[in-house]
C-alpha positions in Angstrom: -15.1 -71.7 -63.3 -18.0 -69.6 -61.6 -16.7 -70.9 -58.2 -13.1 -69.7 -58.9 -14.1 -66.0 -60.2 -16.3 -66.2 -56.7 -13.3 -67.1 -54.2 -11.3 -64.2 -56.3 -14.2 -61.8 -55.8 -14.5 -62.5 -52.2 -10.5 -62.4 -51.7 -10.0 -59.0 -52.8 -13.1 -57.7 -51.6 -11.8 -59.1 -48.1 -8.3 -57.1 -48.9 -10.2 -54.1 -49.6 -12.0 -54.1 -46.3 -8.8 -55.1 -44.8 -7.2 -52.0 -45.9 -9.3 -49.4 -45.5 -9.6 -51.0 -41.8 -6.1 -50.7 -41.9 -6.3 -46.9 -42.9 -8.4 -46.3 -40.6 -6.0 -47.9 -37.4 -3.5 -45.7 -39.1 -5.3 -42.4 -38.7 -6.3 -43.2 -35.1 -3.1 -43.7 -34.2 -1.9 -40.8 -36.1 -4.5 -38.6 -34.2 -3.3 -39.9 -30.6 -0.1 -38.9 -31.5 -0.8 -35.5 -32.8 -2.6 -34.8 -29.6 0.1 -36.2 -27.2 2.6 -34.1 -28.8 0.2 -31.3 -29.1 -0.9 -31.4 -25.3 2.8 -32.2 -23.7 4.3 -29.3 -25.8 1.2 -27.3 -24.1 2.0 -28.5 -20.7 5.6 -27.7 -20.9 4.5 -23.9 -22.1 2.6 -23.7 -19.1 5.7 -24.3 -17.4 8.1 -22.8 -18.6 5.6 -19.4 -18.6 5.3 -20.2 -14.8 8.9 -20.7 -14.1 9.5 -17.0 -15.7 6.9 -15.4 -12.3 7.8 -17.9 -9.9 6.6 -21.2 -9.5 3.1 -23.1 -10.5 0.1 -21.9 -7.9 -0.5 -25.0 -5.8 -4.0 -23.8 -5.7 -4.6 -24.0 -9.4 -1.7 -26.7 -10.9 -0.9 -24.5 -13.6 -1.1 -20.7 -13.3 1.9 -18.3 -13.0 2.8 -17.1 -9.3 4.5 -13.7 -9.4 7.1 -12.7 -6.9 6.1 -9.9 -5.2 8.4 -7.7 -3.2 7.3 -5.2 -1.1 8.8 -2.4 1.4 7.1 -1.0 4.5 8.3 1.7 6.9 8.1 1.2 10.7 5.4 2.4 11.8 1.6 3.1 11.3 1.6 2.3 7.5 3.0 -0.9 8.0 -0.3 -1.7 11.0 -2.9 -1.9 8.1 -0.6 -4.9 6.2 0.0 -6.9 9.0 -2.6 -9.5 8.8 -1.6 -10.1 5.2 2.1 -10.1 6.4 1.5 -13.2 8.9 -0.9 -14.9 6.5 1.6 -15.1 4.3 4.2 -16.2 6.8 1.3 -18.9 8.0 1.5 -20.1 4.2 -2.2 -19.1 4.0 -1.7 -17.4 1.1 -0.3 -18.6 -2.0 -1.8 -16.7 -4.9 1.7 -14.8 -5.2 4.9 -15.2 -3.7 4.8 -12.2 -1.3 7.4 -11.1 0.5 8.3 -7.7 3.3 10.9 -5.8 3.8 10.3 -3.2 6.9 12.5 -0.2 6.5 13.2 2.0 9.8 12.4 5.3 7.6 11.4 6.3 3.7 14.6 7.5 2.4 15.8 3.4 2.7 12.7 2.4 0.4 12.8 5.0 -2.1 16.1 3.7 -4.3 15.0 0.5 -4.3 11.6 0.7 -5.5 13.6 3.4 -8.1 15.9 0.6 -9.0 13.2 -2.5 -9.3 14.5 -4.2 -6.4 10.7 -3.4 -4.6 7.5 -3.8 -6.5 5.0 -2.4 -3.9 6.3 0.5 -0.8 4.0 2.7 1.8 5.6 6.0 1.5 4.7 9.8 3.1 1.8 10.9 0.7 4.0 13.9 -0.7 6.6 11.6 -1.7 4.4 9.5 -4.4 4.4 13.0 -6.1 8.3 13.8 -5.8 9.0 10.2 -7.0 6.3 10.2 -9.9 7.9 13.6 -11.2 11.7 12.4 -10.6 11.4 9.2 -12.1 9.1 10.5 -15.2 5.9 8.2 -14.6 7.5 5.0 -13.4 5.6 5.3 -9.7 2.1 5.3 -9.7 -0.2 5.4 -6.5 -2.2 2.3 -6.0 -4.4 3.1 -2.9 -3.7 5.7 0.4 -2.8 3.9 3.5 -3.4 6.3 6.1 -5.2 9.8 6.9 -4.4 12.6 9.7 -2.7 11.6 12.6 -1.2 14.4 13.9 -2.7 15.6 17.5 -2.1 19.1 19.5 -1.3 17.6 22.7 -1.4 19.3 25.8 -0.2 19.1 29.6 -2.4 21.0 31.2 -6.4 22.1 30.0 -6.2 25.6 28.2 -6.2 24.6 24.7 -9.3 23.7 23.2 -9.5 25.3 19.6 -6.9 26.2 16.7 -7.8 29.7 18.4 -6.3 28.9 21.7 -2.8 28.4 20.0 -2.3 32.2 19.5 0.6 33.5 21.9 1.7 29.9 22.7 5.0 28.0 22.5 4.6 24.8 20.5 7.5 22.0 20.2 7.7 20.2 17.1 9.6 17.9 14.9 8.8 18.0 11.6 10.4 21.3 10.2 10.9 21.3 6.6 8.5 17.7 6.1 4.7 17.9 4.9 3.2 18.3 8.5 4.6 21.7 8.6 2.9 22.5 5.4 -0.4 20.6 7.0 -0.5 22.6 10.2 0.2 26.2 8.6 -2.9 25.5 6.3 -5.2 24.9 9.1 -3.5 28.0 10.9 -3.8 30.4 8.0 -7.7 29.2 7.6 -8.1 30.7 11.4 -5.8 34.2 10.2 -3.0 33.0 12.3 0.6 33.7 11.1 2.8 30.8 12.7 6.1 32.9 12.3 4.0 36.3 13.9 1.4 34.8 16.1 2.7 32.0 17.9 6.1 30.5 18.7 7.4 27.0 17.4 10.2 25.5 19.3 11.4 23.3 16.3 13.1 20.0 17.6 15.2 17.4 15.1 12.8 14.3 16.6 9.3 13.7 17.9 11.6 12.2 20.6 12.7 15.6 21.6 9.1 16.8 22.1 7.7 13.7 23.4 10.8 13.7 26.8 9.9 18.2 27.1 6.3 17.3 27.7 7.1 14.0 29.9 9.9 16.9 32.0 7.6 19.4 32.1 9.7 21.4 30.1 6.9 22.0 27.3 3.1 22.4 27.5 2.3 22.2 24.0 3.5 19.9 21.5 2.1 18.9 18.2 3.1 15.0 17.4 2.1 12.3 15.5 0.6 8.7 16.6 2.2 6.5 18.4 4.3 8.6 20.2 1.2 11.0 21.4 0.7 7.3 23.1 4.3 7.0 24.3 3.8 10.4 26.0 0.6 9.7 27.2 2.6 6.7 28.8 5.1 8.8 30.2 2.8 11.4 32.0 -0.9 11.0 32.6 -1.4 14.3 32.7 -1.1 14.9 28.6 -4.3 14.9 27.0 -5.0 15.4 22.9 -6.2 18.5 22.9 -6.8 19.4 19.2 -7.4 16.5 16.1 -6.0 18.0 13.4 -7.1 15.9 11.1 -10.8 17.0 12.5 -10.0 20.3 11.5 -8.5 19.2 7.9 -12.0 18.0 7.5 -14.0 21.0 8.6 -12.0 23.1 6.3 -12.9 21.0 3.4 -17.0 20.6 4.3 -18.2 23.4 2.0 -15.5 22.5 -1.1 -16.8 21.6 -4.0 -14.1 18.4 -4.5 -12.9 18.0 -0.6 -9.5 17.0 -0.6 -8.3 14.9 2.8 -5.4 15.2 5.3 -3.5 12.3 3.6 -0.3 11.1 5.8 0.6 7.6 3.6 -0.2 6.2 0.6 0.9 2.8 -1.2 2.7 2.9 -4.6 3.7 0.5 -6.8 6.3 0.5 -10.0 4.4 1.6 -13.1 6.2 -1.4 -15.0 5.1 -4.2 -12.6 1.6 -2.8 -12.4 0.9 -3.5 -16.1 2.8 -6.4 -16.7 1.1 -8.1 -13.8 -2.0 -7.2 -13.2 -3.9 -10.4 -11.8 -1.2 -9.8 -9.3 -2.2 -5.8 -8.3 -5.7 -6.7 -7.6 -5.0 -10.0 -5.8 -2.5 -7.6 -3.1 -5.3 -4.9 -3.4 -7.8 -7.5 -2.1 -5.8 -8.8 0.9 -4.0 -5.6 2.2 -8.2 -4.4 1.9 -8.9 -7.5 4.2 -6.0 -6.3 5.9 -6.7 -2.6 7.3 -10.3 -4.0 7.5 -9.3 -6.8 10.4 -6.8 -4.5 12.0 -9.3 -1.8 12.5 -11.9 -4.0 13.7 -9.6 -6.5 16.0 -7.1 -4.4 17.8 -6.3 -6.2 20.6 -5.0 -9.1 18.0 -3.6 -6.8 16.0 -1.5 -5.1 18.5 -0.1 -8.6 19.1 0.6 -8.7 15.4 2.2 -5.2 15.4 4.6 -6.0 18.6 5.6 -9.8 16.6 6.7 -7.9 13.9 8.3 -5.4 16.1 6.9 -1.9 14.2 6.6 -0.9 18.3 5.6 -2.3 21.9 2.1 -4.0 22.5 1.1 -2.0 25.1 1.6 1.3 22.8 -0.1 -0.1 19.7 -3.4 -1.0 21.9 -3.7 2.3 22.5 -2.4 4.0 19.5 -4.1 2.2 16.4 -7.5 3.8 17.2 -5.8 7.2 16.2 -3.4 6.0 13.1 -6.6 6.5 10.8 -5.5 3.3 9.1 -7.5 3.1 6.0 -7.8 1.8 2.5 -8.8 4.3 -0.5 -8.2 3.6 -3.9 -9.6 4.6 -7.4 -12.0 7.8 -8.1 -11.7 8.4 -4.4 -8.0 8.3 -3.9 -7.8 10.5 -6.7 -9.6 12.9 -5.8 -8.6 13.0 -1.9 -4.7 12.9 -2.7 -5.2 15.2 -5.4 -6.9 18.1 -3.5 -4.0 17.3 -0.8 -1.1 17.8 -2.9 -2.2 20.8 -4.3 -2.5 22.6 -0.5 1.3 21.7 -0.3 2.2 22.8 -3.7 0.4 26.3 -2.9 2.8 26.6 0.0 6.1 24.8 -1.5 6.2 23.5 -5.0 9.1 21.1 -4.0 7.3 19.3 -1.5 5.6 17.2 -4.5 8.4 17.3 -6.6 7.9 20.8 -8.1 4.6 20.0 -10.3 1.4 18.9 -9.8 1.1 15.4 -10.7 -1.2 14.1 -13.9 -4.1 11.5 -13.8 -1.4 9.3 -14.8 -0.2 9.0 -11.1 -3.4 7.5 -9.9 -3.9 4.2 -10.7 -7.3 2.6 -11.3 -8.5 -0.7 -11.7 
């Protein structure tokens, strides 16, 4: 009788370690399932969040690429990007899917960047302003592209100071546009009127001027890089007599917050910039790398400019030592566009836009 309470003690406590061995089978595979599910409905977010900027970053497997649109203007603002454009036409870089759009003047960028179709666009300095106050905040500037690269050129030897220009007939092309504004600063800083002390043959195109001084026709001509190079080309004899953006900056030496002749700046849509952040500071970092290569390399980066055709190889050697291609951003951009923008709302209010813009314009990372 012992023997047969014995096999029935040992039988269930057999089927009692059975089951809670099989309990225990059971939650295992309960808790591989729970994490297959959990980590494929993970994956398939990531996905899905990617799909919504682009595609996954080959560099990473999983994080978002945005698209990136961005419009240049042909000519020295579009020098300092150059690098980054054929890096990302090399498929070195894959961060973001980049991509450029060269425009043959500002007036083609400015409605699409109003209407979303550009995220990022080098524009005239004064026109960040007008387009910050038209569009009620939606532009904001991201860094300046380019300082003072307007030159008094001469064909002849006479004119060695702002002085010199008194009594003088001077072709021009920018009537109406902020170099006008620029130039009547630094002549009112000397005392000189330009409508009592000198004359200004006004001209629809730096063409215009450039083909008088080539003739002979002018002696004096005030004109912007590269085509103080294309003239230079066309007659040996014309020389840069006066660097107006040298005389910007003597102006502004004893200023308490010294402003700068700013000719370009880069802007970018207030709405992309703070829903995509990551991808701001990633095209900060390589249009940086950018200016910094083209400034440093210029023989390679003339072959860049004349592959992308912003103007002839032979011209850009020459030229891209006087674009003052640079890259300013934050406190400093502030601050230098800033005092710049108030010297043409002193003389026209409507060549910002008709109001000084707020901090909000600036943007800082």
């Amino acid at each position: 009788m012992g023997c047969i309470f014995l096999n029935i003690a040992c039988y269930v406590g057999q089927n009692r370690v059975n089951l809670q061995m099989g309990i225990i089978m059971i939650n295992k595979l309960y808790i591989k399932t729970f994490l297959f599910v959990f980590f494929t409905i993970t994956l398939c977010a990531c996905m899905l969040s990617a799909c919504a900027g682009g595609s996954l970053n080959p560099q990473t497997g999983y994080l978002p690429v945005r698209n990136v649109k961005i419009g240049l203007i042909k000519g020295p603002s579009s020098i300092g990007m150059i690098k980054f454009m054929d890096e990302v036409d090399n498929g070195e870089i894959t961060t973001n899917n980049y991509s450029f759009e060269i425009s043959a003047a500002a007036d083609e960028i400015v409605p699409k960047i109003v209407q979303g179709k550009i995220d990022i666009a080098a524009v005239p300095a004064n026109l960040s302003s007008v387009l910050y106050n038209n569009t009620q905040g939606k532009i904001q500037v991201i860094a300046i592209s380019t300082l003072g690269m307007m030159y008094v050129v001469e064909n002849g030897n006479t004119i060695t100071s702002i002085e010199d220009l008194r009594g003088k007939t001077i072709y021009a092309g920018f009537k109406g546009n902020s170099p006008e504004y620029d130039f009547n600063y630094i002549l009112g800083a000397h005392g000189i009127n330009p409508g009592k002390d000198l004359d200004i043959e006004w001209k629809s195109e730096h063409t215009e001027c450039v083909a008088a001084l080539a003739t002979g026709n002018a002696a004096i001509a005030i004109l912007p890089q590269p085509f103080v190079t294309i003239a230079q080309m066309q007659n040996e004899n014309i020389r840069i007599a006066i660097d107006l953006n040298n005389e910007w900056e003597k102006l502004q030496e004893e200023s308490e917050n010294p402003s700068a002749l700013v000719t370009g700046v880069i802007v970018a849509r207030t709405e992309f910039i703070n829903q995509n952040p990551g991808a701001i500071a990633d095209f900060l970092e390589r249009y940086s790398a950018s200016v910094e290569y083209a400034n440093a390399n210029i023989g390679e980066a003339a072959d860049l400019v004349g592959k992308y055709d912003i103007f002839p190889v032979a011209v850009a050697q020459k030229a891209i030592p006087y674009c003052n291609i640079t890259f300013i951003e934050g406190q400093e951009m502030k601050e230098k566009l800033s005092g710049y923008l108030s010297v043409l709302f002193e003389q026209n209010p409507q060549a910002v836009g008709g109001a000084l813009p707020g901090d909000g314009m600036y943007h800082m990372r």
